[in-house]
C-alpha positions as CSV (number, residue, x, y, z in Angstrom):
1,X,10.2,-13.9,-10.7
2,X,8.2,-12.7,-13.8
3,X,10.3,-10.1,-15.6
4,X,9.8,-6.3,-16.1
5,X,9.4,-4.4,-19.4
6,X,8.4,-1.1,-21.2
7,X,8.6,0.7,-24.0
8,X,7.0,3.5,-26.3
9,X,5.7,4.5,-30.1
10,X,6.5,7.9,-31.3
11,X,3.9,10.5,-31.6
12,X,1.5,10.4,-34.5
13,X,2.2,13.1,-36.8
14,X,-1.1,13.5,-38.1
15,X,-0.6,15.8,-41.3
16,X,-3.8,16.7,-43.3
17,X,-6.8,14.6,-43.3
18,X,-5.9,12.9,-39.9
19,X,-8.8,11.7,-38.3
20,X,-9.7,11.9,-34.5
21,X,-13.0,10.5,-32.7
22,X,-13.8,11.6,-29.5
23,X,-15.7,9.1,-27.2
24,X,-17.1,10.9,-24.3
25,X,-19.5,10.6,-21.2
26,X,-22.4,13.3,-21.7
27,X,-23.4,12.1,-18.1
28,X,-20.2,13.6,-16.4
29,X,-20.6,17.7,-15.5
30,X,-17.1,18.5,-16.1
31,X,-17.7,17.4,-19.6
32,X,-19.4,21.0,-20.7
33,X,-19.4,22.8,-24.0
34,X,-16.8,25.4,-23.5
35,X,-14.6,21.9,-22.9
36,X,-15.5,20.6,-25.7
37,X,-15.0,23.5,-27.7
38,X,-11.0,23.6,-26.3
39,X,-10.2,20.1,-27.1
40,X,-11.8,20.9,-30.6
41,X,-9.8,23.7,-31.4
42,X,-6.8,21.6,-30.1
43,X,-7.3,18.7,-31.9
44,X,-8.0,20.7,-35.4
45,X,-4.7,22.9,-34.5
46,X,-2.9,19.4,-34.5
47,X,-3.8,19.0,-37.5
48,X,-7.0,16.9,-37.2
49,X,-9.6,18.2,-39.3
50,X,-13.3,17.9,-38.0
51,X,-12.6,15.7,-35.0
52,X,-15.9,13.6,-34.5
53,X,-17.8,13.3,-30.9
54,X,-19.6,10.3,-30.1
55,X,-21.4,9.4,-26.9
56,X,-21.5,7.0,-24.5
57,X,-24.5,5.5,-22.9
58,X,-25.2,3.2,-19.7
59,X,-26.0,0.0,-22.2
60,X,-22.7,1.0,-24.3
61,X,-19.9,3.0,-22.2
62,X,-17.4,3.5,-25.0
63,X,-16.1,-0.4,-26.3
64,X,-18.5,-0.1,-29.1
65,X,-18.1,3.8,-29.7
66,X,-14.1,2.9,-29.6
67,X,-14.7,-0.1,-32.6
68,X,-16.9,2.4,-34.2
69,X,-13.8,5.1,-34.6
70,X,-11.5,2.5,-35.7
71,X,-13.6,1.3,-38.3
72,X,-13.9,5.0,-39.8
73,X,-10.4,4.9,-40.2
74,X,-9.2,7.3,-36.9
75,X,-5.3,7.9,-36.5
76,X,-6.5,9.4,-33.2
77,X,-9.4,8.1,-30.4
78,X,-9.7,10.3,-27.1
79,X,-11.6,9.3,-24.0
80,X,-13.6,12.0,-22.2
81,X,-14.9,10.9,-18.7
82,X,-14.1,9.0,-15.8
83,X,-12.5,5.3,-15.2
84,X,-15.4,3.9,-16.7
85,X,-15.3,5.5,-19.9
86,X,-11.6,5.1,-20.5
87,X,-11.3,1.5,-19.6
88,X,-14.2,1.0,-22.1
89,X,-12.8,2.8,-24.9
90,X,-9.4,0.8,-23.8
91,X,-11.2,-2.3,-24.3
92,X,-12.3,-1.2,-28.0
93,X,-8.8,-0.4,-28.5
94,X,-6.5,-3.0,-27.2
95,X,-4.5,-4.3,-29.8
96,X,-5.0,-1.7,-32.8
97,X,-2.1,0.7,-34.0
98,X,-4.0,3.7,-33.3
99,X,-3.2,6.4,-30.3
100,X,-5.6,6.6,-27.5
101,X,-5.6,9.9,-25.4
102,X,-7.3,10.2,-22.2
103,X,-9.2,13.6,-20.9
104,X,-9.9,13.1,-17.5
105,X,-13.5,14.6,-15.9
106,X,-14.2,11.8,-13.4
107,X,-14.6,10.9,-9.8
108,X,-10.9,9.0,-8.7
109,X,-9.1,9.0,-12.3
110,X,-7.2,5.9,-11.2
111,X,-6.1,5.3,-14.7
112,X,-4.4,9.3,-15.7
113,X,-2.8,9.4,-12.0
114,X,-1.1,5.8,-12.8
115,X,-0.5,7.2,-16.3
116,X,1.1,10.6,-14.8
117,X,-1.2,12.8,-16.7
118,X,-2.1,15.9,-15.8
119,X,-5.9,15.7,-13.8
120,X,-7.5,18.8,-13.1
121,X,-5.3,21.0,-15.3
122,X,-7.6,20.6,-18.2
123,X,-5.6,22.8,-20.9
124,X,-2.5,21.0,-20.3
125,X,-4.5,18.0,-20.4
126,X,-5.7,18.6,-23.6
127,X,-2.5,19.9,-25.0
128,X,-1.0,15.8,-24.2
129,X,-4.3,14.6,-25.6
130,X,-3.7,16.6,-29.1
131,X,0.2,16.5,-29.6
132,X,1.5,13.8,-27.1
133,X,3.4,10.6,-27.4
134,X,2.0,7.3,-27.4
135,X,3.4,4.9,-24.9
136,X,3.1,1.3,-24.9
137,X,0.4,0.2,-22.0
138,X,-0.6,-3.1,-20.4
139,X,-4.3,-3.6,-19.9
140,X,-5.9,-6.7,-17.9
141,X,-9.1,-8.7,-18.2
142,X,-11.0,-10.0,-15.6
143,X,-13.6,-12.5,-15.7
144,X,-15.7,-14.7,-13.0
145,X,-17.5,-17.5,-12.6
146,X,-21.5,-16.8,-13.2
147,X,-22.6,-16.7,-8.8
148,X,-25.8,-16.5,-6.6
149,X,-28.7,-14.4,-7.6
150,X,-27.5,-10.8,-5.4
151,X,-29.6,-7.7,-5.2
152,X,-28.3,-5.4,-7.5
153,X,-27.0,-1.8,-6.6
154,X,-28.9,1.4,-7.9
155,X,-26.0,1.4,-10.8
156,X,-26.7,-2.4,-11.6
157,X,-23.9,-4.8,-11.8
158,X,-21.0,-3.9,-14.6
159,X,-21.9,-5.8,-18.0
160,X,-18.7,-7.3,-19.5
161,X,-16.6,-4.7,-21.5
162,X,-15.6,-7.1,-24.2
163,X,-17.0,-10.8,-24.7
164,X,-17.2,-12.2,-21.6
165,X,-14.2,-9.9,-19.9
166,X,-14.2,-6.7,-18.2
167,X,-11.3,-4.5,-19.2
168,X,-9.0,-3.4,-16.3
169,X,-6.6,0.0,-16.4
170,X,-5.6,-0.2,-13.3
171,X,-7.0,-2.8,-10.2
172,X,-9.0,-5.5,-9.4
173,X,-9.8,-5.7,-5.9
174,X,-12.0,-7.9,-3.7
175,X,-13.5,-8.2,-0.2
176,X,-12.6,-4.8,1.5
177,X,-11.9,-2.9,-1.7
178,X,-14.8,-3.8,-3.1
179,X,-17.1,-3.2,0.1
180,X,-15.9,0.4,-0.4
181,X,-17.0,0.8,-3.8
182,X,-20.1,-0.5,-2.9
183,X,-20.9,1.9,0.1
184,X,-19.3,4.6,-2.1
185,X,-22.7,7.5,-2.4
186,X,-22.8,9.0,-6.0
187,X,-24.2,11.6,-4.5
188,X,-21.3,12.6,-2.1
189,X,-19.0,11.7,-5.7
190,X,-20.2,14.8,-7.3
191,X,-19.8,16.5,-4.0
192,X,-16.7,15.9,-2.9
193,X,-15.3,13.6,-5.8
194,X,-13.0,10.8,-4.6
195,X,-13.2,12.0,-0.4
196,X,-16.3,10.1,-1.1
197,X,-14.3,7.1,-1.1
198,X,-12.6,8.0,2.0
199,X,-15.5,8.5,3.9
200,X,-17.3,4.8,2.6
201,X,-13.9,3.4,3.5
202,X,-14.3,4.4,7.2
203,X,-17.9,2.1,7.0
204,X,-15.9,-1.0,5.6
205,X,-13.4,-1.3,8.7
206,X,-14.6,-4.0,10.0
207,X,-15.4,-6.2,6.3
208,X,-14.7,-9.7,7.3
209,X,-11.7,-12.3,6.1
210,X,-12.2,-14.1,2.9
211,X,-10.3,-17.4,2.5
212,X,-9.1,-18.0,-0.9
213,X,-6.6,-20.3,-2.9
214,X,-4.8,-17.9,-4.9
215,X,-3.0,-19.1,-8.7
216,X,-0.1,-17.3,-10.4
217,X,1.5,-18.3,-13.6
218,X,4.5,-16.2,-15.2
219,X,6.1,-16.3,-18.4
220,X,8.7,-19.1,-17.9
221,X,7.8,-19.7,-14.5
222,X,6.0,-22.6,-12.7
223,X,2.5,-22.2,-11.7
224,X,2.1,-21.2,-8.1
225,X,-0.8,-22.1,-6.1
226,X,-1.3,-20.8,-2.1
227,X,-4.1,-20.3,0.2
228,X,-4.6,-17.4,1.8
229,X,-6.6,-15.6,4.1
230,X,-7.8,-11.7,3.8
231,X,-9.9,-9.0,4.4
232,X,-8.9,-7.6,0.7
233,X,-7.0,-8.6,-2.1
234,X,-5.9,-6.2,-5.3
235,X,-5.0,-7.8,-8.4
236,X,-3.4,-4.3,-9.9
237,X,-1.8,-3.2,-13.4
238,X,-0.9,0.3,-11.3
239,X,-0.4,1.1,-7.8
240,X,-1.6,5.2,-7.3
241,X,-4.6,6.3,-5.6
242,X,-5.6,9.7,-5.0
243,X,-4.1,12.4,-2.3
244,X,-0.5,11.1,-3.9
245,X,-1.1,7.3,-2.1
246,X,1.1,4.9,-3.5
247,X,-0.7,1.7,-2.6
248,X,1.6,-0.5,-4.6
249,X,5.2,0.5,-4.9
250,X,6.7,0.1,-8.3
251,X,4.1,-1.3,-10.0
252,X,3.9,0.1,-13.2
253,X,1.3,0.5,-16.8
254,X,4.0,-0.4,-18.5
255,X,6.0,-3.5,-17.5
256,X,4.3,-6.4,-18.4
257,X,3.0,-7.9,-14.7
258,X,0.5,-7.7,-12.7
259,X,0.5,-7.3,-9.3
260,X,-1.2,-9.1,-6.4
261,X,-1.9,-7.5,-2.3
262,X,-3.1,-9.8,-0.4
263,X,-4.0,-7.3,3.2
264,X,-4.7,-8.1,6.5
265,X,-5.5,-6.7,10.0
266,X,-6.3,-7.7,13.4
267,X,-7.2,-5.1,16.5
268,X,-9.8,-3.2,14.1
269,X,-9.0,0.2,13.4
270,X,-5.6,0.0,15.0
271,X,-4.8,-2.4,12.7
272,X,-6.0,-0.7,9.7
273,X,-4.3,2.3,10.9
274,X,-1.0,0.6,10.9
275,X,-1.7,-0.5,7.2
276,X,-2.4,3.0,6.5
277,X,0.7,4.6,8.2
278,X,3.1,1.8,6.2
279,X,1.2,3.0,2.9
280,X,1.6,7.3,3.7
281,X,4.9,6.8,4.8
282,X,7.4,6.0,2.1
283,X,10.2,4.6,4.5
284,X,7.8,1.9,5.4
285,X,6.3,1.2,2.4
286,X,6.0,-2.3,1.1
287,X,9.2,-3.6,-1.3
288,X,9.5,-4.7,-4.1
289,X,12.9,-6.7,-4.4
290,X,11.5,-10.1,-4.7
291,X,7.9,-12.4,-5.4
292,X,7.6,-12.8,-1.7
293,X,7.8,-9.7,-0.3
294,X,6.1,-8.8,3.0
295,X,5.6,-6.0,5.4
296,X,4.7,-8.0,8.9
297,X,3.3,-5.4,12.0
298,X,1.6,-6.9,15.4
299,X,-1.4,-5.5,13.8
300,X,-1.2,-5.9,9.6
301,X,0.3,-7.4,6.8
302,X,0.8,-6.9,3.2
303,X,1.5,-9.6,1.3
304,X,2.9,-9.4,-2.6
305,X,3.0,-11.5,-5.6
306,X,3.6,-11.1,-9.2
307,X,2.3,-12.6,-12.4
308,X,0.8,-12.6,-16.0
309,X,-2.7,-14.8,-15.2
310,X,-4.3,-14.6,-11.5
311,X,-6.9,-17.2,-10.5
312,X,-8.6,-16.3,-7.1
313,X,-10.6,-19.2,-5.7
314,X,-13.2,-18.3,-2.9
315,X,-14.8,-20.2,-0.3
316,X,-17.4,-17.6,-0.1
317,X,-18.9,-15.4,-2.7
318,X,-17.4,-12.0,-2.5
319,X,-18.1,-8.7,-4.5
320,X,-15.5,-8.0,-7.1
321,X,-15.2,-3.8,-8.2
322,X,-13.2,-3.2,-11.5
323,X,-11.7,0.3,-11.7
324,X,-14.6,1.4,-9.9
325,X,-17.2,-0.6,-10.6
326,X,-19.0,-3.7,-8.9
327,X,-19.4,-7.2,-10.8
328,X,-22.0,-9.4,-8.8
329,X,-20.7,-11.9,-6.1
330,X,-18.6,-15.0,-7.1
331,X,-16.2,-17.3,-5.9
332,X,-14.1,-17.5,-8.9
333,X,-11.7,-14.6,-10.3
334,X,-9.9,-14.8,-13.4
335,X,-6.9,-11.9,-14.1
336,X,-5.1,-11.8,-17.4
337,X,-2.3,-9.3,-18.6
338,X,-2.4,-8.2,-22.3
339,X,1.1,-6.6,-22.4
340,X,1.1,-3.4,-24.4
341,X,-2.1,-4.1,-25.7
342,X,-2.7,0.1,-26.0
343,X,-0.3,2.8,-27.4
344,X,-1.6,6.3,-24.9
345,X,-0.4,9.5,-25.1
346,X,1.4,10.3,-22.0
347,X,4.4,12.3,-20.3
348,X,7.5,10.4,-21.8
């Protein structure tokens, strides 16, 4: 079984002439001046002097902006917006000894609720985001193989974040998960944020079985090679959703695995209603004791794996969604883990 590990950096103590760049989504609402004026204020009481805002845009979402602050010399880069924007400015990050600090003003937040920050408490979580500590943090990479010409949603397919890989905070998920993204109305997102989600979900009951041959390799380990059959599969670095869900038990930003969820029902919404109950109710939530752990119901199963590099094989093209958003239709998956690849303020 691939092993566990995490650790931390001590806080940046920035002293005079620190530098901070703050990479944020103009596009989000929540993002308005009087914001912006706090986490300035904050940031120059820290003792970052003049703390420079650069904007994101739908052809560069923050990877560039990110390599742009590092290469003016910032001891400090914050990420103001949604999933999108922090996984992009991750992606500009990963691997460079500077703190990254996340503000989060999006739709689901996947990435600050697996991180424990504080969303929706603004001040406090602008107070973290000026004076926190850094923490060690895993990101992934996902790439697929180029598939069939699809119609594109109103959004467009997600461009790689990096090269040819999308960065990945916090899941990966085909097949049901990603039918649900794609049914997701940005309209109802600004409404009613992530019950938006909830309400697509409810459209996607009946998405259809993939069959797949799924590939694991750990550290150390052999490589593992199964085939499977679905209606979604999550290749996750964290396990929280919204509402306090813990999809994934245990799984962690910090301990150097990924995680895989292979989920099935039968008996249609009975049987995703069994999956749901086993998820709410933590006496019956999935384990997490050993690589082939299952929860088995007449009506569902959960089935979990663990690993550094995921390969997903499909016999059918399927939609991938990356933190929230959709890659076109492919039949291969590739999942990588880049072990503390960023050091993010967080509760310690």
């Amino acid at each position: 079984m691939a092993q566990r590990r995490g650790g931390q950096h001590p806080g940046t103590d920035p002293g005079r002439g620190a530098v901070a760049c703050v990479v944020f989504n103009p596009s989000k609402p929540a993002v308005t001046p009087a914001v912006r004026e706090r986490l300035t204020h904050a940031l120059a009481a820290a003792g970052y002097a003049n703390p420079v805002w650069i904007e994101t845009t739908r052809a560069e979402t923050g990877a560039t902006q990110a390599r742009l602050a590092l290469a003016s010399g910032a001891d400090l880069v914050v990420a103001v917006g949604g999933d999108g924007t922090v996984r992009s400015v991750a992606a500009g990050l990963a691997g460079a000894s500077v703190d990254m600090a996340i503000l989060p003003l999006g739709t689901a937040n996947l990435a600050a609720r697996n991180l424990g920050l504080p969303v929706g408490r603004t001040a406090e979580a602008i107070e973290l985001a000026s004076r926190g500590t850094a923490v060690r943090t895993d990101l992934a990479w996902v790439s697929t193989e180029a598939g069939e010409d699809s119609p594109a949603p109103p959004g467009g397919w997600a461009h790689p974040t990096l090269g040819s890989e999308h960065a990945c905070m916090v899941v990966a998920g085909l097949g049901f998960d990603a039918g649900l993204v794609a049914s997701t109305r940005p309209v109802l997102k600004a409404r009613i944020k992530w019950g938006a989600y909830a309400l697509a979900a409810f459209q996607n009951l009946s998405s259809p079985r993939m069959e797949f041959v799924l590939g694991l390799d750990a550290d150390g380990g052999p490589h593992r090679v199964e085939r499977l059959r679905a209606r979604c599969l999550l290749v996750a670095n964290g396990g929280r959703l919204p509402a306090g869900i813990t999809l994934l038990p245990g799984a962690r930003m910090d301990d150097g695995v990924l995680d895989v969820a292979a989920i099935d029902t039968v008996a249609g919404v009975v049987g995703w209603s069994s999956l749901a109950r086993q998820v709410l109710a933590p006496r019956t939530s999935v384990p997490r004791a050993a690589e082939d752990d299952r929860v088995l119901r007449p009506t569902g199963r959960v089935l979990r794996r663990f690993g550094h590099t995921i390969t997903v094989r499909l016999a059918e093209p399927a939609l991938v969604q990356v933190d929230g958003d959709l890659l076109a239709p492919t039949r291969g998956v590739r999942v990588r883990l880049q072990p503390g690849a960023l050091r993010i303020r967080r509760p310690t």
